[in-house]
N, CA, C and O atoms as CSV, one atom per row, in Angstrom:
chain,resi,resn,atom,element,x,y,z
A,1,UNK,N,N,54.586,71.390,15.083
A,1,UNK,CA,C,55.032,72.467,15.943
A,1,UNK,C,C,53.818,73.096,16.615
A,1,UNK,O,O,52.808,73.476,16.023
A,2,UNK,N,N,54.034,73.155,17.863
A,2,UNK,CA,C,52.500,73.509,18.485
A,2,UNK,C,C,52.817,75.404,19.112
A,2,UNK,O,O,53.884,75.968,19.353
A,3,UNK,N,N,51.582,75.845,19.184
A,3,UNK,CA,C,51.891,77.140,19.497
A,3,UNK,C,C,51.847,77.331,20.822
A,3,UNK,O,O,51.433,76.474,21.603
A,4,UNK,N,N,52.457,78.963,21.309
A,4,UNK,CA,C,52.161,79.072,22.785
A,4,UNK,C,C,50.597,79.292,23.317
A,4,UNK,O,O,49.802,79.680,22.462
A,5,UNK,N,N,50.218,79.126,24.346
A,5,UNK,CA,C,49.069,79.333,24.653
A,5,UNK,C,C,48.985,80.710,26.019
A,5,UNK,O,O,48.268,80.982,26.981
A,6,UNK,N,N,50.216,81.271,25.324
A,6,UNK,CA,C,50.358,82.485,26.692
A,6,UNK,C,C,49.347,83.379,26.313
A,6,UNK,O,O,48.408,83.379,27.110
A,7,UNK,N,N,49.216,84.199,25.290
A,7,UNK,CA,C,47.789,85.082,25.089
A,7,UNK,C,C,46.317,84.713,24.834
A,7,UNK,O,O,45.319,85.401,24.618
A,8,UNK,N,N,46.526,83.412,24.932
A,8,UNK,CA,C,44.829,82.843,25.318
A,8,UNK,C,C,43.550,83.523,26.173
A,8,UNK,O,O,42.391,83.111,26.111
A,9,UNK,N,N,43.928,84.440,26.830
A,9,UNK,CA,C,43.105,84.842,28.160
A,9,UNK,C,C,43.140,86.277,27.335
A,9,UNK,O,O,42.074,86.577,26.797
A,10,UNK,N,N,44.351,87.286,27.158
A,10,UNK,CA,C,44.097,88.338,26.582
A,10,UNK,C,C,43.796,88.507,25.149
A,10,UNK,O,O,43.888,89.677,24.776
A,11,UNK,N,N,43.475,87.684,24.281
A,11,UNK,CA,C,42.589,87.446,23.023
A,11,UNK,C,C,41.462,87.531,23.391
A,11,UNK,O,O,40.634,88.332,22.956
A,12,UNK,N,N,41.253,86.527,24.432
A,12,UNK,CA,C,39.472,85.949,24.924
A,12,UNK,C,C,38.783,87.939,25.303
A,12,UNK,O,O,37.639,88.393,25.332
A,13,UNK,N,N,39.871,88.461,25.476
A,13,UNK,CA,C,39.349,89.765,26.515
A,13,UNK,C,C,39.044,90.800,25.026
A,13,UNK,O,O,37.947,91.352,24.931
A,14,UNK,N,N,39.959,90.961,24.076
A,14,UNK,CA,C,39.785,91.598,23.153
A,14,UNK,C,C,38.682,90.895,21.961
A,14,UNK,O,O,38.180,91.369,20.942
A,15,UNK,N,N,38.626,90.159,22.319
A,15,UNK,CA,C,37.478,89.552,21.336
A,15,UNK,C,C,35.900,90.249,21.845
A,15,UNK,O,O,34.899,90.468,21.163
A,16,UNK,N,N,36.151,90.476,23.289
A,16,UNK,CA,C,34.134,90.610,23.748
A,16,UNK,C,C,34.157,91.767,23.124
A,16,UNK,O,O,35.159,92.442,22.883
A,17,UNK,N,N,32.550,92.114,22.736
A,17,UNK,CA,C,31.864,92.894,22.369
A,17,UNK,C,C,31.680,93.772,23.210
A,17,UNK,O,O,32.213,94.878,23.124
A,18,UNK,N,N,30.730,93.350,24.360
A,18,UNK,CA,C,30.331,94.434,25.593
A,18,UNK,C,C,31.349,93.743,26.805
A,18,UNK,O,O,32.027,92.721,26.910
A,19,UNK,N,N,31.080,94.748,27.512
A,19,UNK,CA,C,32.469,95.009,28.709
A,19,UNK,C,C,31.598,95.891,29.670
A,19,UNK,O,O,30.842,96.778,29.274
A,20,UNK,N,N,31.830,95.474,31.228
A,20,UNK,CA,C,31.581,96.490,32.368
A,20,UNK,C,C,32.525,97.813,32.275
A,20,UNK,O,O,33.517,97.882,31.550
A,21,UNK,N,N,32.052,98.864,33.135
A,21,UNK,CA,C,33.019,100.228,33.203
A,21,UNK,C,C,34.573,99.843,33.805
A,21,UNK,O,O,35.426,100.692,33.549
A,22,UNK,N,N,34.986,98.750,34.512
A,22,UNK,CA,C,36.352,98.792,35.027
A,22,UNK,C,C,36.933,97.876,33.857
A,22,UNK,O,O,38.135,97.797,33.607
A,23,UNK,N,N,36.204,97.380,33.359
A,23,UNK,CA,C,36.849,96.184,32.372
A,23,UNK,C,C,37.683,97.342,31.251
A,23,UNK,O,O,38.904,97.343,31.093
A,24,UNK,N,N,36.779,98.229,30.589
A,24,UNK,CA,C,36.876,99.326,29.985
A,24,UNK,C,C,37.661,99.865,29.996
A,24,UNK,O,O,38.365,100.009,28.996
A,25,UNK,N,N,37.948,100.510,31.337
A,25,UNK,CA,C,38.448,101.256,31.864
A,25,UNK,C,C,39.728,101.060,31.758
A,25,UNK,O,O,40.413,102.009,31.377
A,26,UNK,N,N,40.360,99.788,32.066
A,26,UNK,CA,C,41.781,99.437,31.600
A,26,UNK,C,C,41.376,98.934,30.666
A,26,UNK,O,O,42.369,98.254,30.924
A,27,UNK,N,N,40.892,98.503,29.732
A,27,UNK,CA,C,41.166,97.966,28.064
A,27,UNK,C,C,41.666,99.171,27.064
A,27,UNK,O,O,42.393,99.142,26.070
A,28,UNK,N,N,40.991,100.225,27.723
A,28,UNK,CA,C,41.408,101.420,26.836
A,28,UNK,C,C,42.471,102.625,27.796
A,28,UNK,O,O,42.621,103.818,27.529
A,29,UNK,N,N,42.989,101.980,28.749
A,29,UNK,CA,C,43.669,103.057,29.570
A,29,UNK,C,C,43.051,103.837,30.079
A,29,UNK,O,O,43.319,103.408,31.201
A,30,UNK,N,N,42.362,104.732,30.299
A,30,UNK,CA,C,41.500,105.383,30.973
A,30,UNK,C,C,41.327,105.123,32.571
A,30,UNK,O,O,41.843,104.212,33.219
A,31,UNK,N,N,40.662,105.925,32.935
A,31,UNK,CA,C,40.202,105.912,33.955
A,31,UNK,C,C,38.981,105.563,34.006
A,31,UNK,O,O,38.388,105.260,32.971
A,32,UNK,N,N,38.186,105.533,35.594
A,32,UNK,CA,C,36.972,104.330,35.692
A,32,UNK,C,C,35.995,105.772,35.200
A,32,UNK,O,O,35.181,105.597,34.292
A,33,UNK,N,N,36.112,107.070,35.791
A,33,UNK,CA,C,35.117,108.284,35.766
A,33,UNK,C,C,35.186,108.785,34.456
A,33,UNK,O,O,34.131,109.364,34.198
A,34,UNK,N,N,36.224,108.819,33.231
A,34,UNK,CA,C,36.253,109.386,32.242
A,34,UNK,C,C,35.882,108.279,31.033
A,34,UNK,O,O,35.547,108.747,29.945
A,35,UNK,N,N,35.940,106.694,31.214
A,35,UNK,CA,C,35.523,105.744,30.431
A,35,UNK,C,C,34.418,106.157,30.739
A,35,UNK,O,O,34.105,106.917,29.823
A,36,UNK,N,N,33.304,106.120,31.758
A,36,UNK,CA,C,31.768,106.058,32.092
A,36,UNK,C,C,31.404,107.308,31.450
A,36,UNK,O,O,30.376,107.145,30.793
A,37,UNK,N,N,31.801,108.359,31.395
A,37,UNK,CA,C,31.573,109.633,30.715
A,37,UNK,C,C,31.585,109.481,28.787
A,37,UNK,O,O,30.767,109.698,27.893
A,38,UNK,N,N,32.748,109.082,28.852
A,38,UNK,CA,C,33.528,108.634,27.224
A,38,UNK,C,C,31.771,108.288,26.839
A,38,UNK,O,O,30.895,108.972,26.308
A,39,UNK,N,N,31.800,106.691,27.483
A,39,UNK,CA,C,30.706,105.809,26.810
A,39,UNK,C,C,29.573,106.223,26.936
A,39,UNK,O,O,28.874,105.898,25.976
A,40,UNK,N,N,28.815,107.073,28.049
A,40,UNK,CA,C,27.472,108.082,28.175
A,40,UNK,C,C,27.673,108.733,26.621
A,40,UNK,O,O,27.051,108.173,25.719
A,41,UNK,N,N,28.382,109.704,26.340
A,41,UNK,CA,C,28.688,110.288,25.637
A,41,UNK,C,C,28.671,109.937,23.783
A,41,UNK,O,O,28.408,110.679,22.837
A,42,UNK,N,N,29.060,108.548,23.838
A,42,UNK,CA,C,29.255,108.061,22.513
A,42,UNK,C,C,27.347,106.932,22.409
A,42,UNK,O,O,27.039,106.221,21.452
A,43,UNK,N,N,26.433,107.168,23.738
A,43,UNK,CA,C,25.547,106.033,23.312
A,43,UNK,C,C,25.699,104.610,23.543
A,43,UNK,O,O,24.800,103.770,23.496
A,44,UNK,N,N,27.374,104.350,23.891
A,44,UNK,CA,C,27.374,103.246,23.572
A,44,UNK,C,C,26.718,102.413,24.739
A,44,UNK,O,O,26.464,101.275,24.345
A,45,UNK,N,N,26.367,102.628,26.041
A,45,UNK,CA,C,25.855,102.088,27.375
A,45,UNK,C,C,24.638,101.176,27.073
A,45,UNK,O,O,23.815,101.683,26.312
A,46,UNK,N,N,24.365,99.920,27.527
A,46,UNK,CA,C,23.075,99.335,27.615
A,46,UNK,C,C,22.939,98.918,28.795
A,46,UNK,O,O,23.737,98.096,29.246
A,47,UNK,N,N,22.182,99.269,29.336
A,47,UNK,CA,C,22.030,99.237,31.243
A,47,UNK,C,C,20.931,98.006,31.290
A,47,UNK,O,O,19.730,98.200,31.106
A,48,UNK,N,N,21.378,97.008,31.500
A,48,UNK,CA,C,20.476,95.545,32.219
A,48,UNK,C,C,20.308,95.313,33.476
A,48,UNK,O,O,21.247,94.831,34.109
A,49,UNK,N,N,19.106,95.596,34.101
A,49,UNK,CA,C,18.669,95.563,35.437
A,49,UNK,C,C,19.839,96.800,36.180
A,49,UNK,O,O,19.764,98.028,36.148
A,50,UNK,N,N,20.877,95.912,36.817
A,50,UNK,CA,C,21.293,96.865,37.529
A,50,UNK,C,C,23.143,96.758,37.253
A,50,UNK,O,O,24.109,97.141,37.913
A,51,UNK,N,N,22.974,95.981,35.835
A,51,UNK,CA,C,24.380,96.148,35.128
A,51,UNK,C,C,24.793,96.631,34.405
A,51,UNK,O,O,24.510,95.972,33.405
A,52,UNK,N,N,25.453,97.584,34.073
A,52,UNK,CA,C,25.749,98.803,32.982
A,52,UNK,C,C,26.901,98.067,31.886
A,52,UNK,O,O,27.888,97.716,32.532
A,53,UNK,N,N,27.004,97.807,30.692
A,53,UNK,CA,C,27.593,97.040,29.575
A,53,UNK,C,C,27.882,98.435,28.594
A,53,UNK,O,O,27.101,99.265,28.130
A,54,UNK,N,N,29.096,98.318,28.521
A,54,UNK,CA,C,29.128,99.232,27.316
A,54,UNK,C,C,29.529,98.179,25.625
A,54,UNK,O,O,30.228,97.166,25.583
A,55,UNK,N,N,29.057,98.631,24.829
A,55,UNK,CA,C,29.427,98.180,23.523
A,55,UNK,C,C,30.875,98.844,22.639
A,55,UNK,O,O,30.978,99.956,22.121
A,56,UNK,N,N,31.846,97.777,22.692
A,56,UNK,CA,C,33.104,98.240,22.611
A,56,UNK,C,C,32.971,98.860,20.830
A,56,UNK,O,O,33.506,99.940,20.579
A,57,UNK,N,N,32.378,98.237,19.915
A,57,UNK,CA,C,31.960,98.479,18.906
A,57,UNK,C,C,32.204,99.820,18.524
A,57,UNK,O,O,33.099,100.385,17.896
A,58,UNK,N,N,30.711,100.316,19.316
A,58,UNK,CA,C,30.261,101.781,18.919
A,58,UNK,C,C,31.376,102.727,20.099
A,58,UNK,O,O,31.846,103.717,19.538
A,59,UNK,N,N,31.636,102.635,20.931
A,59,UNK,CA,C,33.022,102.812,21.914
A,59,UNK,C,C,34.508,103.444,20.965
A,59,UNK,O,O,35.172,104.446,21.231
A,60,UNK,N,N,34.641,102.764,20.170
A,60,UNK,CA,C,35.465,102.621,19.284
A,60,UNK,C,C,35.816,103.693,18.351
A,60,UNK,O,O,36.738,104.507,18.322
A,61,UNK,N,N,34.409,103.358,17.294
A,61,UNK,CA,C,34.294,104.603,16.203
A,61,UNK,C,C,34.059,105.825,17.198
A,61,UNK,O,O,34.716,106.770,16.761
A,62,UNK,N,N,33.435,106.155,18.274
A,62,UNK,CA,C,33.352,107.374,18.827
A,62,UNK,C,C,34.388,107.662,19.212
A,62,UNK,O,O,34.620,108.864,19.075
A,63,UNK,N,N,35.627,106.755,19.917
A,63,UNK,CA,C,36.937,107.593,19.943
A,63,UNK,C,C,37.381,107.969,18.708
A,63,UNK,O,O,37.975,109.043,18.611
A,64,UNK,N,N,37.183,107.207,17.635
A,64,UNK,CA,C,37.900,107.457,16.208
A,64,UNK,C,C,37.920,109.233,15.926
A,64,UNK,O,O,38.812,109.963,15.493
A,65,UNK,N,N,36.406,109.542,16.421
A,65,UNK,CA,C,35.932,111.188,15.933
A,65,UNK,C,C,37.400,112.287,16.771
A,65,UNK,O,O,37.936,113.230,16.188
A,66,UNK,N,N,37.678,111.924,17.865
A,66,UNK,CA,C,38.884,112.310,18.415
A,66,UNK,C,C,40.095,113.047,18.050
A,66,UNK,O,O,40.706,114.052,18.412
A,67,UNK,N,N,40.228,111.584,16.675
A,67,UNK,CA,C,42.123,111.367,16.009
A,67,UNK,C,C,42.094,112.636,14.977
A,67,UNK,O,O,41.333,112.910,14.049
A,68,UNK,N,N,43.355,113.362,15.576
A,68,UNK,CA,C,43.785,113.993,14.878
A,68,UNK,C,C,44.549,114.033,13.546
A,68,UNK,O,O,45.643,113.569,13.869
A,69,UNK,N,N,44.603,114.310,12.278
A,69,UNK,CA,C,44.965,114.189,11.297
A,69,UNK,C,C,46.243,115.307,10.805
A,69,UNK,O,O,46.724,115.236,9.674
């Protein structure tokens, strides 16, 4: 029995580590100005030449500080 191969592409997307600000931006719902803020904010940014990467990682636990209990 073979499986579907329909979420192949959106696995591949939740699997990366680092991500540009629009990639972001919809992975977590957000917007493009309040993800770029979010991730300033949490550290998580590593700026290469003239490409800005955020690390979904540390992205993550800094929303965690957020959740209300």
């Amino acid at each position: 029995m073979g499986y579907a191969r329909k979420n192949v592409e959106k696995t591949k997307q939740l699997a990366k580590k680092f991500v540009r600000y629009p990639e972001g931006a919809q992975r977590y719902s957000l917007g493009l100005t309040k993800f770029q803020e979010l991730a300033k904010e949490a550290k998580a940014v590593y700026k290469i030449d003239k490409i800005a990467l955020v690390n979904c990682e540390i992205f993550e636990r800094y929303l965690e500080t957020f959740r209300e209990c």
